[in-house]
Short mmCIF file of the C-alpha atoms (twelve columns), coordinates in Angstrom:
data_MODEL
# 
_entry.id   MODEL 
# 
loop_
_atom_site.group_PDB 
_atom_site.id 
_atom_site.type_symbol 
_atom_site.label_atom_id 
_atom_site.label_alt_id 
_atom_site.label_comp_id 
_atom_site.label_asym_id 
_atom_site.label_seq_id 
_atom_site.Cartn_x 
_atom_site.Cartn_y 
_atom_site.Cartn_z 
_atom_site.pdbx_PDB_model_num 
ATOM 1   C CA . UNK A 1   -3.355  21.757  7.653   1 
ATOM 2   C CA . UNK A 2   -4.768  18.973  10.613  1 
ATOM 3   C CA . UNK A 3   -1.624  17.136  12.048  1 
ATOM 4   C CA . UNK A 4   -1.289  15.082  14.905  1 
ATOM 5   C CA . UNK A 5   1.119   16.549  17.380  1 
ATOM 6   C CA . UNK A 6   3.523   15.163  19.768  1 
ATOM 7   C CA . UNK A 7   5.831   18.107  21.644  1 
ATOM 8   C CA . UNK A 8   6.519   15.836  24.591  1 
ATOM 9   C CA . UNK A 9   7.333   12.141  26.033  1 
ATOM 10  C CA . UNK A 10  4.692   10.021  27.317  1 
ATOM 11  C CA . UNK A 11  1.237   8.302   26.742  1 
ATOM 12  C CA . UNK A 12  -0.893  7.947   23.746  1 
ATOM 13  C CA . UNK A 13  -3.138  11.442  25.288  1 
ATOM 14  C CA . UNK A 14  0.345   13.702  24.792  1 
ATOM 15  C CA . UNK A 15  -0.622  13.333  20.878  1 
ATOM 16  C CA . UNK A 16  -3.162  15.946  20.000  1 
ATOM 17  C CA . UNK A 17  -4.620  17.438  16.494  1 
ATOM 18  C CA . UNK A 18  -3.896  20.570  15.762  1 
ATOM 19  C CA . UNK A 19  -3.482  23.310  13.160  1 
ATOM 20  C CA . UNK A 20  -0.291  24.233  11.529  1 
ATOM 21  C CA . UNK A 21  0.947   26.192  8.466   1 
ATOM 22  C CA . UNK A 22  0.812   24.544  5.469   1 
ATOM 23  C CA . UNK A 23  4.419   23.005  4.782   1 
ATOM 24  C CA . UNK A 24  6.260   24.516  1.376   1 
ATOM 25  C CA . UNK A 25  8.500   23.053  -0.526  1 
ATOM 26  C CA . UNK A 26  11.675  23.494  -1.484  1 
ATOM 27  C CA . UNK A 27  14.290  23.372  -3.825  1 
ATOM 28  C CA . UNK A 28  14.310  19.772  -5.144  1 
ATOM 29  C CA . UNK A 29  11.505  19.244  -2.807  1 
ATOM 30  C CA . UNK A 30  7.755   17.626  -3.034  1 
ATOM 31  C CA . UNK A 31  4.606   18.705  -1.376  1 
ATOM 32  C CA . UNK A 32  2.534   15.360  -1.188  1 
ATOM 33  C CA . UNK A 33  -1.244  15.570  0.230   1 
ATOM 34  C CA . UNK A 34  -1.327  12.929  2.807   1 
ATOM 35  C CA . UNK A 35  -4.513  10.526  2.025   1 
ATOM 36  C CA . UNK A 36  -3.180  7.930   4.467   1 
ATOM 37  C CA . UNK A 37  -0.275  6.816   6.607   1 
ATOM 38  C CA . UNK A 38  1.423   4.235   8.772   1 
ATOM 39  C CA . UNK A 39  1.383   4.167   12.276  1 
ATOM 40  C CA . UNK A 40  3.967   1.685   13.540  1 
ATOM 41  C CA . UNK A 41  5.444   0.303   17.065  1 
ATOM 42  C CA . UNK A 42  8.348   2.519   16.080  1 
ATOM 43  C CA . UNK A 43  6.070   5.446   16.188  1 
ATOM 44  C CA . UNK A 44  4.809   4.488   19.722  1 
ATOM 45  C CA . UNK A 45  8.154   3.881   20.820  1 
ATOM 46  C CA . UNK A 46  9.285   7.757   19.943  1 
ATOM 47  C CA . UNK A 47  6.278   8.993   21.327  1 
ATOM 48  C CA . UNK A 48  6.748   7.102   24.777  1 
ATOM 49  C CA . UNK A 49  10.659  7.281   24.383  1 
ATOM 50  C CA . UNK A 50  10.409  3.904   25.127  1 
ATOM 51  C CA . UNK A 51  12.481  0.947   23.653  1 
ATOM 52  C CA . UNK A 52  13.844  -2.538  24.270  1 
ATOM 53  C CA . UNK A 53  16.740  -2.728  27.147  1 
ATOM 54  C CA . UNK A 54  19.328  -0.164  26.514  1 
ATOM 55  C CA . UNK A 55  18.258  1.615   23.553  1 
ATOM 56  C CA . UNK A 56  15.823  4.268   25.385  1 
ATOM 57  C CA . UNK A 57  18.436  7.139   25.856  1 
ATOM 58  C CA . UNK A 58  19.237  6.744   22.261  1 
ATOM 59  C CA . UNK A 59  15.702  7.827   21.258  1 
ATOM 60  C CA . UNK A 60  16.355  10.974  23.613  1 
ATOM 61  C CA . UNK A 61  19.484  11.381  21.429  1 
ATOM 62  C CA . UNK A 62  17.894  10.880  18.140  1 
ATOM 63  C CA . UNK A 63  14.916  12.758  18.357  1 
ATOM 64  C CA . UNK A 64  15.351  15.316  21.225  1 
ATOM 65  C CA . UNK A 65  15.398  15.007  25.217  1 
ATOM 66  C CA . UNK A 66  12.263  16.151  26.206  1 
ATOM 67  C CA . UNK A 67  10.021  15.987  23.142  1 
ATOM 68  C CA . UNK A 68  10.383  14.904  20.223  1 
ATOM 69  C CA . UNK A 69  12.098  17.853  17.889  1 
ATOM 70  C CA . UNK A 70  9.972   17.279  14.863  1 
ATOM 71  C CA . UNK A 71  6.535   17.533  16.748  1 
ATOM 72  C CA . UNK A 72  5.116   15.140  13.594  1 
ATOM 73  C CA . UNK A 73  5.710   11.817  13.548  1 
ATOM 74  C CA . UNK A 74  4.763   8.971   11.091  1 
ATOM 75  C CA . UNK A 75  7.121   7.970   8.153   1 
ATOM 76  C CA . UNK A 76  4.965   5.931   5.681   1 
ATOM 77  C CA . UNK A 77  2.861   7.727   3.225   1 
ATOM 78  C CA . UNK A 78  0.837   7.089   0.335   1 
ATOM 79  C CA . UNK A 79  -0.774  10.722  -0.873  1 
ATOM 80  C CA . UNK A 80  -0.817  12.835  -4.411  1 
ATOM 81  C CA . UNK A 81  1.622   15.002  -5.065  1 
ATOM 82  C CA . UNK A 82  0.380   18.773  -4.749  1 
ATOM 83  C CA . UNK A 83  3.293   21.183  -4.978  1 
ATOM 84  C CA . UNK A 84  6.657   21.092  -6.859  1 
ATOM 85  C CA . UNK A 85  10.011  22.852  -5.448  1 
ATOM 86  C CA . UNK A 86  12.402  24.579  -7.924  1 
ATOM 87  C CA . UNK A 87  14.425  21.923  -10.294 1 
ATOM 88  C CA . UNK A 88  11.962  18.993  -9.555  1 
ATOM 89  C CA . UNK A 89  11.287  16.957  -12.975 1 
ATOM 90  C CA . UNK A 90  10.778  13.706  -11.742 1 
ATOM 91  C CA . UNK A 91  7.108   14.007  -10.364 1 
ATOM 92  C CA . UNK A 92  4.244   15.855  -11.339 1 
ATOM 93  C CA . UNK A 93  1.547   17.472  -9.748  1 
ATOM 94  C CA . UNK A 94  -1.482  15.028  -9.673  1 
ATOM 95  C CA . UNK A 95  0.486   12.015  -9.413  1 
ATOM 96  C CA . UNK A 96  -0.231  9.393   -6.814  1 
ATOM 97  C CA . UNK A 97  2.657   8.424   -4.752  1 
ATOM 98  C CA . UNK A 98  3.785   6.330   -1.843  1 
ATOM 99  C CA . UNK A 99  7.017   6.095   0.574   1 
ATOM 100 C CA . UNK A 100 8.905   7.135   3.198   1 
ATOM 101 C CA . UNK A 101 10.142  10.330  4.567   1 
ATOM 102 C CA . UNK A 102 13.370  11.589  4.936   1 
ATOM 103 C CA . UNK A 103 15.806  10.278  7.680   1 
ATOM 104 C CA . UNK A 104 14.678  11.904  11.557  1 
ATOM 105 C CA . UNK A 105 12.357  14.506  9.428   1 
ATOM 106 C CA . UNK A 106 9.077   12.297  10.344  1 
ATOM 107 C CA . UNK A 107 6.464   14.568  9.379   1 
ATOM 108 C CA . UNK A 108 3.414   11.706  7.585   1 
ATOM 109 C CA . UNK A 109 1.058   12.415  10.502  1 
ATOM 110 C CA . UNK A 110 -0.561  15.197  8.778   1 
ATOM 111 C CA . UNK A 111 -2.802  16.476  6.100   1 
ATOM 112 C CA . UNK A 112 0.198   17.283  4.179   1 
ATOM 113 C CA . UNK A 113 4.244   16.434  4.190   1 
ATOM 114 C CA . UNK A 114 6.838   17.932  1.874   1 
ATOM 115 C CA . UNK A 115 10.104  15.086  0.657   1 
ATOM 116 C CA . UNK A 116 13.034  14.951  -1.005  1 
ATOM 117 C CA . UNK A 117 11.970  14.209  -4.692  1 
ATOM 118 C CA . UNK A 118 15.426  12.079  -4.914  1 
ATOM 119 C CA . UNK A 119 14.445  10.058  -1.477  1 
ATOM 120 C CA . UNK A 120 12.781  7.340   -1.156  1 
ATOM 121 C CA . UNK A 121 9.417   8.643   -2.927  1 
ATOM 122 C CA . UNK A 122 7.848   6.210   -5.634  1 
ATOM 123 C CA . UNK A 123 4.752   5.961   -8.093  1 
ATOM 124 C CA . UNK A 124 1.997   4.200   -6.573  1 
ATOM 125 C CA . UNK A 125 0.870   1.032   -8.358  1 
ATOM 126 C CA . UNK A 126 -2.572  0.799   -9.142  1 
ATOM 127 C CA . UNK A 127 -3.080  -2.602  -7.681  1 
ATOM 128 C CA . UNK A 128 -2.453  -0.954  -4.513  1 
ATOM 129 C CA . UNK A 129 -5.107  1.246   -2.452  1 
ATOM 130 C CA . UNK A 130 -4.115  4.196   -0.439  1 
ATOM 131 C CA . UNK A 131 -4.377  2.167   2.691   1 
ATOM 132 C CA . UNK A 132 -2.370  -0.519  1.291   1 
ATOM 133 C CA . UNK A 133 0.173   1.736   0.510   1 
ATOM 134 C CA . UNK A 134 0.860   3.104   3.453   1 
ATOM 135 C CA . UNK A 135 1.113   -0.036  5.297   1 
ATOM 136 C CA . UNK A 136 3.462   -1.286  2.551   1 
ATOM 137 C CA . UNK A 137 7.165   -0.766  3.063   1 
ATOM 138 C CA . UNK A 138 7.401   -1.097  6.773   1 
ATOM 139 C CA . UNK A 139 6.737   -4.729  7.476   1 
ATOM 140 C CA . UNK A 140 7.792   -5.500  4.181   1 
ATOM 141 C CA . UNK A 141 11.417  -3.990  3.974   1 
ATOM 142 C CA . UNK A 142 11.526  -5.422  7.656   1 
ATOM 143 C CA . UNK A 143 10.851  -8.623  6.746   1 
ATOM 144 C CA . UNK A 144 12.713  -8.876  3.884   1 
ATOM 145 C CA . UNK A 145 16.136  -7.447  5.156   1 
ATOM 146 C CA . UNK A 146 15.997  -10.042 8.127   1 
ATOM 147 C CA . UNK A 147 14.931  -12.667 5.924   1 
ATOM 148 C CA . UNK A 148 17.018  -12.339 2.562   1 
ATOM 149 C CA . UNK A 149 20.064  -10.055 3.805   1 
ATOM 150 C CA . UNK A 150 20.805  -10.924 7.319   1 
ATOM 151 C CA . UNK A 151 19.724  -14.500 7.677   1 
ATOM 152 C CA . UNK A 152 19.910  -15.759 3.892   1 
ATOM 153 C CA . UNK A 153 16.921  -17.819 3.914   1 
ATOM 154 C CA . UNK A 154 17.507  -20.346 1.208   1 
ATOM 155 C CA . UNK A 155 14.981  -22.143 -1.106  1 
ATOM 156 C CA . UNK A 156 13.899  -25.236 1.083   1 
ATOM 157 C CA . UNK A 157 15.078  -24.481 4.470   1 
ATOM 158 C CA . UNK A 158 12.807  -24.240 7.294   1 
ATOM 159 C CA . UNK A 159 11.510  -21.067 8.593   1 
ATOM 160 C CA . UNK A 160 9.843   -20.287 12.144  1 
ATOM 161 C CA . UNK A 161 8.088   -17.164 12.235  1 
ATOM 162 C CA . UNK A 162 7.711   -15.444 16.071  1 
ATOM 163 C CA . UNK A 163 5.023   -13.180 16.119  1 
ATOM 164 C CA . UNK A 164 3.271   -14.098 12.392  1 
ATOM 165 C CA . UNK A 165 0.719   -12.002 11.968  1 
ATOM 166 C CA . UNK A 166 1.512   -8.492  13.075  1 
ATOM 167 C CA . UNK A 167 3.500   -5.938  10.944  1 
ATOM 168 C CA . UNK A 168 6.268   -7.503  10.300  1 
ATOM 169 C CA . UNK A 169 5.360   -10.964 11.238  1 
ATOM 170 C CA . UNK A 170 2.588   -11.214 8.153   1 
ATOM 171 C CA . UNK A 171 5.332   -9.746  5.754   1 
ATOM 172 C CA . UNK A 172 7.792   -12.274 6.768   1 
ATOM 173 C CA . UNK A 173 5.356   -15.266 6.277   1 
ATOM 174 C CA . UNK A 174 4.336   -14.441 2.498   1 
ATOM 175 C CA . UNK A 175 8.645   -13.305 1.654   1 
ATOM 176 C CA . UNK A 176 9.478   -16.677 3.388   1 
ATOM 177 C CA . UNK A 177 7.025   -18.181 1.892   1 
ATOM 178 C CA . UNK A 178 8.095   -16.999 -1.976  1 
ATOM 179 C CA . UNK A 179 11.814  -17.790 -1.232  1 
ATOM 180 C CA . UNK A 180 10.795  -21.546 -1.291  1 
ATOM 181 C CA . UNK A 181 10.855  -22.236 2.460   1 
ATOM 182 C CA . UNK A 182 8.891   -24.327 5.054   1 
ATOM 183 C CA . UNK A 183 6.894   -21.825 6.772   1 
ATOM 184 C CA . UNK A 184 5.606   -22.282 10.348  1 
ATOM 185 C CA . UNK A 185 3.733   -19.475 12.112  1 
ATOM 186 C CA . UNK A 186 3.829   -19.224 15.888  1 
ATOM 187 C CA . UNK A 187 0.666   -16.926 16.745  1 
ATOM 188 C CA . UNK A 188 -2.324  -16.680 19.462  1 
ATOM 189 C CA . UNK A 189 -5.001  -19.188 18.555  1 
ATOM 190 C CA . UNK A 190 -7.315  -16.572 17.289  1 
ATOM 191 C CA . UNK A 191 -4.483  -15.725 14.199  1 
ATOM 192 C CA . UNK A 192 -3.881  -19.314 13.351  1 
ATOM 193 C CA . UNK A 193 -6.241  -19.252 10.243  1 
ATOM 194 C CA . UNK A 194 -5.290  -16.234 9.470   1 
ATOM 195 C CA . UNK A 195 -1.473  -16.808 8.916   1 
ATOM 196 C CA . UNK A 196 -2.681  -20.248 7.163   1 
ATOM 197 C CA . UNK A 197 -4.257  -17.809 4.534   1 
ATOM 198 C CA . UNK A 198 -1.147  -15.427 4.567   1 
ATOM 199 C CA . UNK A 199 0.891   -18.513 2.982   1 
ATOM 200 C CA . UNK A 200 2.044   -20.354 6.544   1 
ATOM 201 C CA . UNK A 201 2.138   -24.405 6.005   1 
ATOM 202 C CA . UNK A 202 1.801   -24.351 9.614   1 
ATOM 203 C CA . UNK A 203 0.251   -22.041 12.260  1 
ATOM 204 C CA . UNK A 204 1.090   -23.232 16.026  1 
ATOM 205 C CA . UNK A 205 -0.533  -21.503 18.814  1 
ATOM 206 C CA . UNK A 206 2.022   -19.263 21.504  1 
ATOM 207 C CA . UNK A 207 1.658   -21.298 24.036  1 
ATOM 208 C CA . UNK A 208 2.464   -24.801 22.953  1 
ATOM 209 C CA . UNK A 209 5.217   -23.516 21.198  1 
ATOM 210 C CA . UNK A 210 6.318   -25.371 18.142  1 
ATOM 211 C CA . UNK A 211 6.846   -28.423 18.923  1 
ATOM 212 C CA . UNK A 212 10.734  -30.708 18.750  1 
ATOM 213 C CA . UNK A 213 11.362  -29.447 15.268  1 
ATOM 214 C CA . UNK A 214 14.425  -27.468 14.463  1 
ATOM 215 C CA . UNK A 215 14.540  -24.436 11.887  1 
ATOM 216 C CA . UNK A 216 17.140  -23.450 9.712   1 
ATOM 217 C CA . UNK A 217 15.879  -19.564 10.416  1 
ATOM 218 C CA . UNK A 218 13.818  -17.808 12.903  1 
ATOM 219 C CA . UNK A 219 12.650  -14.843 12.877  1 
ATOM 220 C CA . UNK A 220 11.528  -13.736 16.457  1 
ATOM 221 C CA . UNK A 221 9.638   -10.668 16.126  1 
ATOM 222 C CA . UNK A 222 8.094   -9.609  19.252  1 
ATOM 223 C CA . UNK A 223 11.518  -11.160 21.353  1 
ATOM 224 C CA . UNK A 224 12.674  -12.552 23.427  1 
ATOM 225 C CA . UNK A 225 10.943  -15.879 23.393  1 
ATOM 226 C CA . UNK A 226 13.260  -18.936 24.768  1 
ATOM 227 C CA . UNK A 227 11.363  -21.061 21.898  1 
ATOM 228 C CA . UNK A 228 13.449  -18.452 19.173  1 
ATOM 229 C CA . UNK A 229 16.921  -20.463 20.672  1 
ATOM 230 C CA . UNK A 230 15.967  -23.330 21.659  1 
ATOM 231 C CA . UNK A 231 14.326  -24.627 18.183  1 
ATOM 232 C CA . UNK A 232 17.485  -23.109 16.151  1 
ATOM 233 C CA . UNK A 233 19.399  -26.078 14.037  1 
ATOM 234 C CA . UNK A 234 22.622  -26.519 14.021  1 
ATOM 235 C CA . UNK A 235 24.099  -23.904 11.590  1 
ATOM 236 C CA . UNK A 236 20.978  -22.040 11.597  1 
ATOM 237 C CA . UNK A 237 20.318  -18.173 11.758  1 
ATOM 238 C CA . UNK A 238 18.321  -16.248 14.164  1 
ATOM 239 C CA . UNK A 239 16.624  -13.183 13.463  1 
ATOM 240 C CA . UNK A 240 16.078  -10.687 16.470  1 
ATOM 241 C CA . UNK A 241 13.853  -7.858  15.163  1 
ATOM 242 C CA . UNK A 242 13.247  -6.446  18.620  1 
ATOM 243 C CA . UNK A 243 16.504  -6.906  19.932  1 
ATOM 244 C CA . UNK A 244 18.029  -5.139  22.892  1 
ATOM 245 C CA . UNK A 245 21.120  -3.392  22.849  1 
ATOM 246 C CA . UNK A 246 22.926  -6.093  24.664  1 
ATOM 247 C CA . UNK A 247 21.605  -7.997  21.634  1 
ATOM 248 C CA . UNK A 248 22.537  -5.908  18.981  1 
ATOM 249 C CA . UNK A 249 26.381  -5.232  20.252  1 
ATOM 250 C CA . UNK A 250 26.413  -9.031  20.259  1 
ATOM 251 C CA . UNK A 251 25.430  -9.556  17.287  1 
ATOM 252 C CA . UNK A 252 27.925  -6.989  15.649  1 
ATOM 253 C CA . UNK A 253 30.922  -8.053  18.106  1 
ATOM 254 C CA . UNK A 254 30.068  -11.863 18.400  1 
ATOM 255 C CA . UNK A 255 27.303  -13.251 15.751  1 
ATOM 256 C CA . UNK A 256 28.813  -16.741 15.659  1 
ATOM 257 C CA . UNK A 257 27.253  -19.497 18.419  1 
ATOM 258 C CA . UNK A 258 27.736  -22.905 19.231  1 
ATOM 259 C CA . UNK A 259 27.119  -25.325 16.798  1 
ATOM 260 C CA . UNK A 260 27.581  -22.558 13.930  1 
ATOM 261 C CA . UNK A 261 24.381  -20.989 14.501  1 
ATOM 262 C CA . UNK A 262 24.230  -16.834 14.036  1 
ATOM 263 C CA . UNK A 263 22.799  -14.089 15.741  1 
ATOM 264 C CA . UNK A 264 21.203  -11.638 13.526  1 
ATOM 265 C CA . UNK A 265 20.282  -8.038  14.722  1 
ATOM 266 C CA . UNK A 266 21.511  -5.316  12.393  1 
ATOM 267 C CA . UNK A 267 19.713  -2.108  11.097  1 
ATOM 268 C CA . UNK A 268 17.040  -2.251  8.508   1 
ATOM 269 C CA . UNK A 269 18.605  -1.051  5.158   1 
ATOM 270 C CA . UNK A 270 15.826  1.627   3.592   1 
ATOM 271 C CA . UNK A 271 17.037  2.476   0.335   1 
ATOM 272 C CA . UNK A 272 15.215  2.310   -3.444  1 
ATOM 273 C CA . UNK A 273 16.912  -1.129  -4.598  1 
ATOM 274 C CA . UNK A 274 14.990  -2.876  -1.428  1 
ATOM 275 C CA . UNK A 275 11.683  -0.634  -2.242  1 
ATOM 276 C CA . UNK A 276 11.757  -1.821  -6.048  1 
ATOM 277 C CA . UNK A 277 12.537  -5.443  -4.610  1 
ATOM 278 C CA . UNK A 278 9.436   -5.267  -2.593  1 
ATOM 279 C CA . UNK A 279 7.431   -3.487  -4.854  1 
ATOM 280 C CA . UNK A 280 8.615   -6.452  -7.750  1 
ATOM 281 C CA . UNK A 281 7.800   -9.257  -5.079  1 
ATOM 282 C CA . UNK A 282 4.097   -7.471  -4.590  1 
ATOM 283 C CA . UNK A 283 3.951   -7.400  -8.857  1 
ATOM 284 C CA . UNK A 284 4.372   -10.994 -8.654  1 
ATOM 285 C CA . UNK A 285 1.297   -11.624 -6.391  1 
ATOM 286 C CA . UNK A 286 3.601   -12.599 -3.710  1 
ATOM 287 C CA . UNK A 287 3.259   -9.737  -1.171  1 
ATOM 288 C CA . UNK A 288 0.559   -7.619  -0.229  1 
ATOM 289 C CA . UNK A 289 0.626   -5.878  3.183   1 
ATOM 290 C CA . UNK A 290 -1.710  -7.169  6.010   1 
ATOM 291 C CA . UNK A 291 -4.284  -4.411  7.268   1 
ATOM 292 C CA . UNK A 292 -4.897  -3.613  10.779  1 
ATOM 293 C CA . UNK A 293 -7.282  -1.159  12.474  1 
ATOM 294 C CA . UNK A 294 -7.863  1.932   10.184  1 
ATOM 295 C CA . UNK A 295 -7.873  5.125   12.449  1 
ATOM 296 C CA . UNK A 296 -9.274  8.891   11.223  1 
ATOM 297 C CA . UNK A 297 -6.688  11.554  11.996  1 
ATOM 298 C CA . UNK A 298 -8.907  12.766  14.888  1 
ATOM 299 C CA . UNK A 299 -8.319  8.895   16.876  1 
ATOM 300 C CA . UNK A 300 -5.066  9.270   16.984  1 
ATOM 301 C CA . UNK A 301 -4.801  8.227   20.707  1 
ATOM 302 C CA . UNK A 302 -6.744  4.959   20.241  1 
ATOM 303 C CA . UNK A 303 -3.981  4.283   17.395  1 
ATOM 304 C CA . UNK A 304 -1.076  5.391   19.328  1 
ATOM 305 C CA . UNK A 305 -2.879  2.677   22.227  1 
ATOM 306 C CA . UNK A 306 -3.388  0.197   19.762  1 
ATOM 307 C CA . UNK A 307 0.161   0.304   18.411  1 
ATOM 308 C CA . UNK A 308 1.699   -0.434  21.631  1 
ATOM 309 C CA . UNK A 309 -0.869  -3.083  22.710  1 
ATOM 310 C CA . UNK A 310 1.383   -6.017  21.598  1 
ATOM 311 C CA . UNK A 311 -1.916  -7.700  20.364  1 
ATOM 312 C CA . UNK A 312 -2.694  -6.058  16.846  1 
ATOM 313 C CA . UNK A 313 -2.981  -7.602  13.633  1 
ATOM 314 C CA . UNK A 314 -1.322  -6.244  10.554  1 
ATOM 315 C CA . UNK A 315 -0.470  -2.652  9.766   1 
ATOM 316 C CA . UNK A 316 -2.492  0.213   11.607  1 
ATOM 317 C CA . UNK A 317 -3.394  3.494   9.295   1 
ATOM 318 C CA . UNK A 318 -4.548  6.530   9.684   1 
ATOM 319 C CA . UNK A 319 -6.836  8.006   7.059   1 
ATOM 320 C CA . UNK A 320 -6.838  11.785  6.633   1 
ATOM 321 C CA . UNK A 321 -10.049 12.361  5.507   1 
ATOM 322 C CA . UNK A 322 -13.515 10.973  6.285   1 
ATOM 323 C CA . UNK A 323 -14.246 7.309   5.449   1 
ATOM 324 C CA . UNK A 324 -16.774 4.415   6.009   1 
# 
């Protein structure tokens, strides 16, 4: 099979496509043929070992000193499942599929990738195309764990989204958006109309900030932005997707601040109940993941560049095979 391979540290040219032996699985394992993938900041930031204040060295930890260990990266998949291990009943072969892989295995950057048919592998809906699926859970589950589980966003409370049209940002404006809130986008002037048509009420360009209101909850995604503290109500929750690890230890140690406002910086929770809430909230017409740049296996440089750019819209994907 064609993979994209990463055996050391360092800029998007370290990433090359190569040839490797068709993966096999296992007992209780599933051989899925790739048909597309995400390709996230998070993928960039193993790649480069790079990472907000603090929290480099713990990539080296994670995922190996010198190179990464599993020489594949990429998590998000949506493929058809090709090959079933010993004791696997729960998938068969033909059936389209989407999810992520397994813990540090990584792996989605490739033609093929083999997962644990009791992880967090699901039926694809039909409303959803390959692309689509692969873009799906990280934004979303992102979005939604900040959002619902860490900052309890409440029906009529007023939400300031940081950074509303990327990844996460474009999740977090159509979840805030169906939990009954007051949306306001903060984006560059050439996203405002776009995060008016992902559900925003309000889409305020970067640099005049948003104005004297207060929010109840804001999500800063790109951090740290001054604008993500000083706009915080009394009582009100912040959200610190890119936090540092300064931020996150006081977060843990110390979440309360003046005036009752919270700090919120914990680890996203990837399990099945917050897949099948996503996946319910996307039934409903409420959700549907924002497309980026799709990349062919082969550019996988320009996506690794374009993932760490800071300026891309939506979800980047890279398509195995050929496409228009």
């Amino acid at each position: 099979m064609k993979a994209a391979v990463c055996r050391r540290y360092g800029p998007p040219s370290v990433v090359t496509v190569q040839e490797l032996p068709d993966p096999v699985p296992g007992p209780g394992e599933v051989l899925i043929e790739v048909e597309a993938a995400g390709l996230t900041s998070g993928d960039a930031r193993i790649r480069a070992a790079r990472a907000p204040a603090g929290m480099g060295p713990m990539i080296r930890l994670a995922f190996g000193l010198w190179g990464p260990r599993r020489e594949v990266l990429g998590r998000e998949y949506a493929g058809r499942v090709v090959g079933l291990g010993a004791g696997v009943d729960r998938f068969q072969v033909g059936d389209a599929v989407f999810g992520i892989t397994d813990g540090m295995r990584l792996g989605a950057h490739a033609e093929q990738v083999v997962v644990k048919s009791d992880g967090l592998i699901l039926p694809r809906p039909k409303s959803l195309s390959d692309a689509e699926a692969a873009a799906f859970f990280f934004g979303g589950l992102t979005a939604a764990d900040f959002l619902w589980d860490q900052c309890s966003l409440k029906p009529g409370e007023r939400l300031l989204v940081v950074g509303a049209t990327g990844a996460v940002g474009s999740a977090a404006v159509q979840i805030g958006r169906a939990a009954g809130a007051h949306v306001t986008a903060l984006a560059s002037a050439a996203n405002l109309k776009l995060a008016l048509q992902l559900g925003a009420h309000e889409a305020k360009e970067y640099r005049l900030g948003p104005g004297s209101d207060l929010f109840d909850v804001v999500l800063d995604v790109p951090g740290p932005l001054p604008v993500a503290t000083e706009r915080l109500a009394p009582g009100g929750r912040l959200g610190l997707v890119t936090a540092n690890l300064i931020q996150m230890v006081g977060a843990t140690l110390n979440p309360k601040r003046s005036s009752g406002r919270r700090v919120c910086a914990g680890v996203i929770k990837e399990n099945r109940r917050a897949m099948d809430r996503l996946i319910g909230l996307h039934a409903s017409g409420k959700y549907r993941p924002l497309l980026g740049e799709i990349f062919r296996l082969s550019d996988i440089q320009d996506a690794h560049a374009a993932a760490e750019s800071g300026h891309k819209r939506g979800n980047l994907v890279l398509k195995m095979d050929p496409f228009a």
